[in-house]
N, C-alpha and C positions, 0 to 999 in steps of 0.2 A: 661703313661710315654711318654714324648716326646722329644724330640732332638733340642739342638741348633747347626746347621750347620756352620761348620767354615769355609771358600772358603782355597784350596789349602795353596794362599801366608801370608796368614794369622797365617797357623799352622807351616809354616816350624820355622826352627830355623835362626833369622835375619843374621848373618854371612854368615849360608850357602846360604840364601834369595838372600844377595850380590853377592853371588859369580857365578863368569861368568863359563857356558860349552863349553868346543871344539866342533868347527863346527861339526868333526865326530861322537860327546854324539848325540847331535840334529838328525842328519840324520839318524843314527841307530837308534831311537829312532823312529823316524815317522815311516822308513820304517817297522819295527816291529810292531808298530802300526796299519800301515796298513794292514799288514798280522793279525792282529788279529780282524780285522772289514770283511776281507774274508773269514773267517774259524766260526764265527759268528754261528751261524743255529741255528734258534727258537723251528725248530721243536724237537732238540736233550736234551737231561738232563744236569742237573748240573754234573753230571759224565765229560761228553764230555767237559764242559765250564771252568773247573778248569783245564783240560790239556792246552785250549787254552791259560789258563794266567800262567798256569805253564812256557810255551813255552816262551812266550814272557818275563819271569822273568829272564829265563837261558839266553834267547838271547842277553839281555841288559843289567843285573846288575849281575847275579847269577854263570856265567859259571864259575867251576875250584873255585869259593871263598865259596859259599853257599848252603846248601844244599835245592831244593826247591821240595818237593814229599807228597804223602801223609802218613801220621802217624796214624796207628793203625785207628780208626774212626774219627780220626780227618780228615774232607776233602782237605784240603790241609797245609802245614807249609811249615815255611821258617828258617834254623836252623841260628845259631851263627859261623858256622865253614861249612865245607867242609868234615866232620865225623861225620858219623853214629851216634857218641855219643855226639856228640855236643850238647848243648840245645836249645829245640825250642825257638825260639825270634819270630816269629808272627806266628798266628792262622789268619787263613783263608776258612770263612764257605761261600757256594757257595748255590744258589738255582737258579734255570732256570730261563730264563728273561720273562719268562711268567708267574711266578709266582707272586702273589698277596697277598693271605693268609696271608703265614705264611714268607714273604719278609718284612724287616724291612723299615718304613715311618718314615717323621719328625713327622708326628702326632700320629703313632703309633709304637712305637720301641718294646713292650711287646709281641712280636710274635714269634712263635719256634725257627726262624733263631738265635734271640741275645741270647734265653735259650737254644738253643744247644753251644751257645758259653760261655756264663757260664758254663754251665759240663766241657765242654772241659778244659777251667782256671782254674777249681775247681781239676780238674784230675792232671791237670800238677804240679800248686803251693801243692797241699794236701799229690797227691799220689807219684808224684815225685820231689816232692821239688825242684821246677823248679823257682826262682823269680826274674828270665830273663827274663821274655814276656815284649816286648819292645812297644807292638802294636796289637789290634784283630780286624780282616775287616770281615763285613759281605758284598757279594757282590751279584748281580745279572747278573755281565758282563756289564754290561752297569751303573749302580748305583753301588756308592761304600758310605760305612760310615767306618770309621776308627777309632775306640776306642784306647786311650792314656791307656797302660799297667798302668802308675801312679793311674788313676783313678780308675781299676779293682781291682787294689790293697788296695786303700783304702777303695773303698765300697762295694767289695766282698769278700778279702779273711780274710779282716780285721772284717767285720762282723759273729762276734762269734754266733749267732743264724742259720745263713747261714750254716756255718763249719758242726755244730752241727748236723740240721738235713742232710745235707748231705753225712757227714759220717754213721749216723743210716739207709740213701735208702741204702748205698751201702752192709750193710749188712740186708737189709730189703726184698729181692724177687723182687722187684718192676723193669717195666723194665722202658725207657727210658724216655717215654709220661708221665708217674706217677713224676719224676722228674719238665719235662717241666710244666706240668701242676698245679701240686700242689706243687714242693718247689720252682722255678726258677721264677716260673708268678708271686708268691705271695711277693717274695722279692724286683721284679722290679718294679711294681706296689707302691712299696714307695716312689719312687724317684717323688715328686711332683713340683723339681724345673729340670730344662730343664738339660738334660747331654751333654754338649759337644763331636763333633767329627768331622772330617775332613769330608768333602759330597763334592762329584765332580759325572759330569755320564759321561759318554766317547763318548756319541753323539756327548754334546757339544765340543768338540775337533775334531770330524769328520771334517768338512770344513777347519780347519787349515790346515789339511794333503794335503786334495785334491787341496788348493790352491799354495802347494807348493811355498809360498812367505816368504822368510825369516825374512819381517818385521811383518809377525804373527806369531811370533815362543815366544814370551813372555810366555801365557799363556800355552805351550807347555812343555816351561822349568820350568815352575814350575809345570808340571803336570808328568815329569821326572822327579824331586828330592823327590814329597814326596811319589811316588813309591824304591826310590832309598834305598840301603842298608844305606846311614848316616841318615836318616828320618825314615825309618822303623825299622832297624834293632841298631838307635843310634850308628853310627859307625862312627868312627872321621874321616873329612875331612878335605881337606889344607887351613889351616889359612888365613886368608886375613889379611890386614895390619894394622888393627884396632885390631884383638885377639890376644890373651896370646899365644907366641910360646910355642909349647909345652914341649922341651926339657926344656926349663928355668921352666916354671912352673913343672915340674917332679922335677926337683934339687931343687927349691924352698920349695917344698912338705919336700924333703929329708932331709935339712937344718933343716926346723923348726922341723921336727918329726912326719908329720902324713902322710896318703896316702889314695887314692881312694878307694869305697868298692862299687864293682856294685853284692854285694849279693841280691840289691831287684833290680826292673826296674828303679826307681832312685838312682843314684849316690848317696855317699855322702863321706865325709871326715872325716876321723877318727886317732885317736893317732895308732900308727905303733904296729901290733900285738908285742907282750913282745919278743918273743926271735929273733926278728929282729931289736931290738931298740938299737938307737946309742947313749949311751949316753953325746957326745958332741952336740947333737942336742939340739936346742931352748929350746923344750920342756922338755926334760929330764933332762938336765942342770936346768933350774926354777925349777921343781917339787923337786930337789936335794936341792940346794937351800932353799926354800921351808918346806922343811921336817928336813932338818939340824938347820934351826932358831924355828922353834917347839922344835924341841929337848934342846937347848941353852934356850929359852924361858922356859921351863918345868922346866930347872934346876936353870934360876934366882928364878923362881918362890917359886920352893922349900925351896932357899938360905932364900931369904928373908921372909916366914912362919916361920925359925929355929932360926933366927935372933931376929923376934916380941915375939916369944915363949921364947928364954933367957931375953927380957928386962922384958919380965912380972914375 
């Protein structure tokens, strides 16, 4: 199994791409940066390295909006809300930057890190019908690859052989390594065309910081938005002058009769659940319409069979 690396500006969303940060996004940003290249230590575990990024998550995007801790065995998440019961929107599996093994490569992705993060997806979407997850990053601190929730969703939760045996380990004895090893390895191990994911290491960003010159700050700001909650977490940010304002597009929605449904990690659009439907809207009015000339139709039809039936 192997990875196609997609650079930062490449994955974000091109609107947000466009859009310009406050001098003070930048500056907190480096300087938190920098405090997360000082607290660093190679000697210490993946324990220690997920606080560091916990830290720097709260400090820059998370304080007071998101909640960013660990959940049950899951090594670190990032929620939808600012409560407890809010649902997880990213999975965040950590391994020490000394790590080798079982640390996810473009040549080899099929390593415990990305099958402990399958369970983890399989837990969340299965056991708690969770089909939020917006985004799952395996990282090292230094090395990040960033999985698109869309894709997890179509080629893990959607694969009914996957479901299958996963559901029979959790009533099977079997503990974690039996998963990784013989359901998780064998299903990733099919992906024989490259998977897509965001890849950046935070080295390379190291010397932007140190040179404190604000004409290297490009690559900086796009390494602040696709950590950001509207990239991670899909969370809408300010229009630029080129997008659909949002207000008109909501009334828009309203008019014709349908509305947003973020039940899975992609949106989509749908006819307005039944006992909220208006029926002077678009669509309701047509379907009215619609179902009224069937009826009219049904009864020409009848007319004229009673009609052929007398002349004969």
């Amino acid at each position: 199994m192997k990875l196609l690396k997609i650079k930062p500006s490449k994955s974000l969303n091109k609107a947000y791409y466009k859009q310009s940060l406050a001098r003070e996004q930048i500056e907190l940003f480096k300087k938190e940066l920098q405090n997360t290249f000082n607290h660093i230590d190679e000697k210490q575990d993946e324990e220690y390295h997920k606080n560091v990024i916990a830290d720097l998550f709260k400090s820059v995007y998370c304080k007071d909006k998101y909640i960013v801790n660990v959940n049950k065995k899951e090594d670190l998440v990032i929620r939808l809300g600012n409560n407890p019961s809010d649902d997880v929107g990213v999975l965040l599996e950590f391994k020490k930057p000394t790590e080798k093994r079982d640390m996810v490569s473009a040549d080899n992705a099929n390593v415990k890190a990305l099958q402990e993060v399958v369970l983890y997806y399989l837990r969340q979407t299965i056991d708690n019908e969770n089909h939020k997850i917006t985004n799952l990053v395996v990282t090292n601190i230094y090395e990040w690859f960033i999985f698109d929730g869309v894709w997890f969703e179509k080629n893990i939760f959607r694969n009914a052989k996957l479901k299958k045996e996963y559901l029979a380990y959790k009533t099977s004895g079997h503990d974690t390594k039996y998963f990784y090893e013989t359901i998780a390895a064998k299903y990733l191990a099919e992906f024989t065309d490259e998977v897509p994911c965001t890849y950046f290491n935070l080295l390379d960003y190291k010397k932007n910081i140190e040179d404190n010159n604000p004409t290297n700050d490009n690559e900086l700001i796009n390494l602040y938005k696709i950590l950001s909650p509207e990239h991670l977490l899909n969370k809408k940010f300010a229009n630029d002058s080129n997008s659909l304002n949002t207000d008109f597009y909501n009334e828009l929605l309203y008019i014709i009769g349908l509305e947003e449904s973020a039940v899975t990690a992609k949106k989509t659009i749908r006819r307005i659940n039944e006992t909220e439907r208006n029926e002077g809207s678009l669509i309701e009015n047509t379907i009215s319409k619609l179902n009224l000339r069937n009826i009219l139709d049904l009864k020409i039809t009848k007319k004229l069979k009673i009609n052929i039936m007398k002349l004969r």
